[in-house]
TORDO-49515 format. One line per field, with one value per residue (C-alpha): residue number from 1; x, y, z. Coordinates in steps of 0.2 Angstrom, whole numbers, padded with zeros to 4 digits. Example, Ala and Ser with C-alpha at 12.3 -4.5 7.8 and 13.67 -1.06 7.14 Angstrom:
! TORDO-49515
n = 1, 2
X = 0062, 0068
Y = -0022, -0005
Z = 0039, 0036
This chain:
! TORDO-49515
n = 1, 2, 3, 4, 5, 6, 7, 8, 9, 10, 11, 12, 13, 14, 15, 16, 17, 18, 19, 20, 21, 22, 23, 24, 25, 26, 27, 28, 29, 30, 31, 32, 33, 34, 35, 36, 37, 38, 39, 40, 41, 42, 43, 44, 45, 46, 47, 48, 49, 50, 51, 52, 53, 54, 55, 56, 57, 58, 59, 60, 61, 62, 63, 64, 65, 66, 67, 68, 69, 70, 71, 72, 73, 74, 75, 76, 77, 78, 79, 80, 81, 82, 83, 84, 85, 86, 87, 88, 89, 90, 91, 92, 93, 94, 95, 96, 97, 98, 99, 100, 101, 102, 103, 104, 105, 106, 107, 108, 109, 110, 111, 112, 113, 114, 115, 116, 117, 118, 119, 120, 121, 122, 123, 124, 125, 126, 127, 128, 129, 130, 131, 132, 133, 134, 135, 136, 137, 138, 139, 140, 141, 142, 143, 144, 145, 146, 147, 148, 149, 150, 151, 152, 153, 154, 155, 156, 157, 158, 159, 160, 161, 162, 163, 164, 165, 166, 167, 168, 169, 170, 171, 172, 173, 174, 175, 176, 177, 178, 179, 180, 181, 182, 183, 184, 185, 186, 187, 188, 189, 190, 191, 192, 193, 194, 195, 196, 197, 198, 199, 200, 201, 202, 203, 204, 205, 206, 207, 208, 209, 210, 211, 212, 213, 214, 215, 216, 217, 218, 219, 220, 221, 222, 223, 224, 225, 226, 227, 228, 229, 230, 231, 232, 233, 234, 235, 236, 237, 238, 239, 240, 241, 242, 243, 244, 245, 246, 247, 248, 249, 250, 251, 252, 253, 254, 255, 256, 257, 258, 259, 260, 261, 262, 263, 264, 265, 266, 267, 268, 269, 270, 271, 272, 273, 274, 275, 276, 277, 278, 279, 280, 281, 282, 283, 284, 285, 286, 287, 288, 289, 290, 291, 292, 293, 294, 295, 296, 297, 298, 299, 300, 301, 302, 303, 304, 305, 306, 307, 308, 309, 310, 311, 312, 313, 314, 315, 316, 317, 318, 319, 320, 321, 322, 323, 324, 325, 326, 327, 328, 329, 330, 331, 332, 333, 334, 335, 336, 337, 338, 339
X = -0120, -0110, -0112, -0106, -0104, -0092, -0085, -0069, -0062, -0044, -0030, -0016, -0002, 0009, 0022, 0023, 0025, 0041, 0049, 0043, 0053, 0041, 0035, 0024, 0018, 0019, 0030, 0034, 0051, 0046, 0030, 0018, 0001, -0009, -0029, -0042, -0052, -0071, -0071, -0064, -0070, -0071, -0087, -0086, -0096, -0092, -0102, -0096, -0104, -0102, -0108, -0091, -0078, -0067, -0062, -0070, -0064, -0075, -0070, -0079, -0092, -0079, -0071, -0051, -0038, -0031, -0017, -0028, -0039, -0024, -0018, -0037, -0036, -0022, -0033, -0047, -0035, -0032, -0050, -0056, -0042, -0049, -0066, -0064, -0073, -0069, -0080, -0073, -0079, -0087, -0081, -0087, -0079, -0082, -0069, -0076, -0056, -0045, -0037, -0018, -0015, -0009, -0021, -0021, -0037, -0027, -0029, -0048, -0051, -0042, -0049, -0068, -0063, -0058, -0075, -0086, -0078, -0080, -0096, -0100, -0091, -0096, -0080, -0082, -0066, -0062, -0054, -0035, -0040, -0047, -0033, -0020, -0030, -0030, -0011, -0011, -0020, -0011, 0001, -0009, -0025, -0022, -0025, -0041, -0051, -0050, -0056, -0044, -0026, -0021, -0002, 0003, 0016, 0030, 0033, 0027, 0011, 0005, 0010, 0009, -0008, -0016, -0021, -0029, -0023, -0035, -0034, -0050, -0058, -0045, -0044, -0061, -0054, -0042, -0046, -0035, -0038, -0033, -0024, -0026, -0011, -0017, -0028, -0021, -0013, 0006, 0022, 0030, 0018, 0021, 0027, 0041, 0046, 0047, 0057, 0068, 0071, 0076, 0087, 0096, 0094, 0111, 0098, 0086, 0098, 0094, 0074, 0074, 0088, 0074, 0058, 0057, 0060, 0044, 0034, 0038, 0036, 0018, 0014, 0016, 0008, -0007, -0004, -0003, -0015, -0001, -0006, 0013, 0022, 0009, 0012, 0030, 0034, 0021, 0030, 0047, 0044, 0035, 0050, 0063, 0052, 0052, 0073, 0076, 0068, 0077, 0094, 0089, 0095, 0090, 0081, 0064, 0050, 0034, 0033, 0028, 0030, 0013, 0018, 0029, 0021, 0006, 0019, 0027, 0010, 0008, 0027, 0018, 0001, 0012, 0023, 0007, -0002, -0011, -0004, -0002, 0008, 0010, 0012, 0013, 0011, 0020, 0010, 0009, -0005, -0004, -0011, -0011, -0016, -0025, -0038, -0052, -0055, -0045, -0051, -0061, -0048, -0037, -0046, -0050, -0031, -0028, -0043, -0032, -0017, -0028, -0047, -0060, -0063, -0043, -0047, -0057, -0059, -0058, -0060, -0057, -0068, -0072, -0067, -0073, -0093, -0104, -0116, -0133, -0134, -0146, -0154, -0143, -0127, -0119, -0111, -0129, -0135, -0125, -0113, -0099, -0102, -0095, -0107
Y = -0080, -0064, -0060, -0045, -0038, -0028, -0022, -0016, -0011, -0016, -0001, -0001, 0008, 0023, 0023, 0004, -0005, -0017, -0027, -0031, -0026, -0035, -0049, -0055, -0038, -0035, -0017, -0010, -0006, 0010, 0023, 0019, 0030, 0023, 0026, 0015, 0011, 0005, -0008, -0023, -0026, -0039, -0043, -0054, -0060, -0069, -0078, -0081, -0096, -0107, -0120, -0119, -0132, -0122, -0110, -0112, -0102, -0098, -0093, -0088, -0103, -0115, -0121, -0115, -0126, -0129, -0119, -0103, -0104, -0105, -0086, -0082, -0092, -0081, -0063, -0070, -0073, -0056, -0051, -0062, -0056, -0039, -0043, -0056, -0070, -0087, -0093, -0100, -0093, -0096, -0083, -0080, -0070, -0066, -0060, -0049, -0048, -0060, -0069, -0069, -0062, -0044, -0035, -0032, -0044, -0047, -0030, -0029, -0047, -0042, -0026, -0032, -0044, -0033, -0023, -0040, -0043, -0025, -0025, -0043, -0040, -0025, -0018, 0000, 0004, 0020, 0020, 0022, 0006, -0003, 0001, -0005, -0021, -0027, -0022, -0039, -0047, -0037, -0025, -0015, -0020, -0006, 0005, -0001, 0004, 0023, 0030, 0041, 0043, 0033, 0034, 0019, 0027, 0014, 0013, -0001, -0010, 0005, 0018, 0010, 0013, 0023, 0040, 0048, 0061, 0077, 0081, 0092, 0078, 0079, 0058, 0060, 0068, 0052, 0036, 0018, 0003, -0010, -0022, -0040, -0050, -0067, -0068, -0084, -0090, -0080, -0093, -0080, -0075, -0056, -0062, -0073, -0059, -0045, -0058, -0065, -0045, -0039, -0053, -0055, -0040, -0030, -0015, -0017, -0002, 0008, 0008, 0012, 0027, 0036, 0031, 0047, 0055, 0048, 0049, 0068, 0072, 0062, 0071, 0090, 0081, 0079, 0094, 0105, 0094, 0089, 0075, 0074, 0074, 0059, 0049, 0051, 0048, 0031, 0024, 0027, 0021, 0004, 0001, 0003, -0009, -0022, -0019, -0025, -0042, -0045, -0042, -0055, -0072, -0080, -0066, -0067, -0055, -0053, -0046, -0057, -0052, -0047, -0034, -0029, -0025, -0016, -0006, -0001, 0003, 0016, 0023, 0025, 0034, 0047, 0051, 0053, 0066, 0054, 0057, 0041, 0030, 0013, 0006, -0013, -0021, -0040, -0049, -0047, -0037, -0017, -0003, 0014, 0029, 0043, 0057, 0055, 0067, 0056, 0037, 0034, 0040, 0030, 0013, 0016, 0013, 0001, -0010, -0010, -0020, -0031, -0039, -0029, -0041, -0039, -0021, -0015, 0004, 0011, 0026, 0032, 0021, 0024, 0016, 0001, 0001, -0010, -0020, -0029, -0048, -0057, -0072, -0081, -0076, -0093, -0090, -0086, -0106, -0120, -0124, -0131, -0131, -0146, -0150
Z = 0105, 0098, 0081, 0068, 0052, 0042, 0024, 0021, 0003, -0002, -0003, -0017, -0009, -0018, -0008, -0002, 0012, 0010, 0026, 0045, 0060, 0069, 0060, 0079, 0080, 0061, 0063, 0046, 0042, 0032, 0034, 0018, 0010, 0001, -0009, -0003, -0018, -0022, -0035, -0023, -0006, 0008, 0018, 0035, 0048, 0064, 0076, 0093, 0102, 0117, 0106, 0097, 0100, 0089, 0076, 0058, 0044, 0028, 0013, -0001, 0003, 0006, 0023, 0023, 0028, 0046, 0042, 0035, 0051, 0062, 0058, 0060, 0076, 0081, 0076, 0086, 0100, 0103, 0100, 0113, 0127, 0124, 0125, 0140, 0128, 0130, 0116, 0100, 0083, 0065, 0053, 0035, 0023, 0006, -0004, -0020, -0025, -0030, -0017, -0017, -0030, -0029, -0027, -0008, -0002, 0014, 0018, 0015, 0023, 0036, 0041, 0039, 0052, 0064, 0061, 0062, 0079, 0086, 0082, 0090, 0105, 0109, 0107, 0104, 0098, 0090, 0070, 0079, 0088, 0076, 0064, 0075, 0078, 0060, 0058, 0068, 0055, 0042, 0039, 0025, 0034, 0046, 0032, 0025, 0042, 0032, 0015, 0004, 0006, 0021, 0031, 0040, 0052, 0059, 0077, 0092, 0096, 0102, 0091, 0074, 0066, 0049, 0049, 0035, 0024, 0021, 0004, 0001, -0008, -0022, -0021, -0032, -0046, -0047, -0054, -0052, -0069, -0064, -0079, -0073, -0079, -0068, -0054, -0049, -0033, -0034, -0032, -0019, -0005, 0001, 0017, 0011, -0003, 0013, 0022, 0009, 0003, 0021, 0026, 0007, -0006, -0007, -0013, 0004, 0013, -0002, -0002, 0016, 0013, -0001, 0005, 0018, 0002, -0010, 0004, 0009, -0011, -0011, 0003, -0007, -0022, -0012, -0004, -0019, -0029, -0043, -0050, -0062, -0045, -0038, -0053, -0053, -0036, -0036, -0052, -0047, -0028, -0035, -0045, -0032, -0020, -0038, -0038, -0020, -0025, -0039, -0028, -0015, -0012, -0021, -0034, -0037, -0045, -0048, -0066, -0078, -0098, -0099, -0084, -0094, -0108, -0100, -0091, -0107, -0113, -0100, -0105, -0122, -0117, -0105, -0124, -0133, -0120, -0109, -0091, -0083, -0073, -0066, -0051, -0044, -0027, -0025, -0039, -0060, -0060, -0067, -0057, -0067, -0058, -0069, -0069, -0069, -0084, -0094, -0086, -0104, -0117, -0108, -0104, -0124, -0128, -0116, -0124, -0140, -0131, -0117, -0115, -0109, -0095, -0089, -0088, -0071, -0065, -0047, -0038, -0021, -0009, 0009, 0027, 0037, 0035, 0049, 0040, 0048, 0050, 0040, 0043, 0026, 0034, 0036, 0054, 0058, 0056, 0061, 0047, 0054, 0070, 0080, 0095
């Protein structure tokens, strides 16, 4: 019996990832950067056995469905190839994100469970490694194996992985609030809206024209510490990748009128002093990206217009973290196991 632990935190992307290549080998179309952040995260666990005589999938307590645990299945596949094992495995995860919808808990889920079965197996694979195994999993997963501004650079199997962006610490002096429009299942999964976009939108030739171009003016933002180029370059780039979905065949988005109005919310702040600007991955939910000098007077306006409880704050989190097994984790006794 093989057994592991990991946590990995979810990542909003600045300049997004938007259309596979590769969707076997999940091969972006474009180079992304991100900020891994600290207020949602993912912890896994996975248990190896011979005992098995199958996968099992977890979630949040309950047991997924056949076709959730067969695109775990297929993770562990390629785990057990490296590793030589032939046994099938019990995996545990616990989302502390809403799943599906939006706010990047397939990048988190993803990423732990590469980290849960490194340290099972014995893998010993280096953060390069390790990033381009949860790309497999999931595109923006690759990312979550670092902390701070992550780039996910384009290329093969080989050569398409995260690296992190040094910034001299500056991703502290940010902060990320998060307005929850609906934390429900979304009607257009990402990858049907990436597949949908490249094959049909008359706009898709045009975000992959500018998108060198964001990401080489977030890169002097970082660079130069300028958070009014940062916020710019993330609104505009979020609304170009929004555009492309609304010219495919046949259109679809994921705004909502509440989107809406939170985003006008933060056109308003920015006109009365507040600097701040929005930014949205494929669901309703509002990101707006700030400093962290200005998080209160900001969340105190925003509170005017939304709940309290739609209103969550984030900073700059870290990478993939082992943790210890415990004697409660569920993959650690036998539930669900078929004998």
């Amino acid at each position: 019996m093989y057994k592991g632990k990991a946590r990995a935190y979810t990542n909003i992307a600045l300049i997004k990832y938007w259309g596979k290549e590769n969707e076997t080998l999940i091969l972006p179309m474009n180079n992304s950067l991100s900020l891994t952040l600290d207020a949602f995260y993912t912890e896994t666990s996975v248990t190896f056995s011979e005992e098995y005589t199958q996968d099992r999938f977890f979630l949040d307590g309950k047991q997924q469905s056949e076709a959730a645990t067969k695109k775990i299945s297929a993770f562990l596949d390629l785990v057990r190839a490296k590793a030589n094992c032939p046994f099938f495995a019990q995996v545990n995860s616990r989302n502390f994100v809403p799943t599906a919808a939006g706010l990047a808990s397939s990048a988190s889920g993803l990423a732990a469970l590469a980290g849960a079965c490194n340290a099972a197996l014995d893998l010993q694979l280096s953060q390069t490694e390790l990033s381009r195994l949860a790309r497999r999993g999931s595109g923006s997963a690759c990312r979550s194996i670092f902390g701070g501004f992550v780039e996910w650079h384009t290329g093969d199997d080989d050569t398409s992985y995260a690296t992190p962006i040094a910034s001299e610490g500056w991703e502290k002096e940010l902060s990320m609030l998060f307005i929850l429009i609906n934390d429900k299942e979304k009607d257009v999964s990402s990858r049907d809206g990436m597949r949908r976009t490249v094959e049909t939108s008359s706009y898709y030739s045009g975000w992959l024209e500018s998108t060198p171009q964001d990401l080489k003016k977030l890169k002097q933002a970082i660079r130069e510490k300028d958070f009014q180029l940062l916020g710019e370059t993330t609104e505009a780039n979020a609304l170009k990748m929004h555009a492309t979905t609304m010219a495919a065949t046949p259109p679809f988005t994921y705004w909502s009128p509440e989107s809406l109005r939170a985003m006008d919310c933060v056109r308003s702040l920015r006109q009365k002093g507040l600097a701040c600007y929005f930014t949205m991955d494929a669901g309703p939910n509002v990101k707006v990206l700030c400093q962290r000098k200005n998080e209160e007077a900001i969340l105190t306006q925003l509170k005017k217009d939304f709940h309290p409880e739609q209103l969550i704050v984030a900073h700059a989190g870290q990478g993939l973290v082992d943790l210890p097994m415990t004697v409660t984790d569920p993959s650690m006794t036998n539930e669900g196991v078929s004998k």
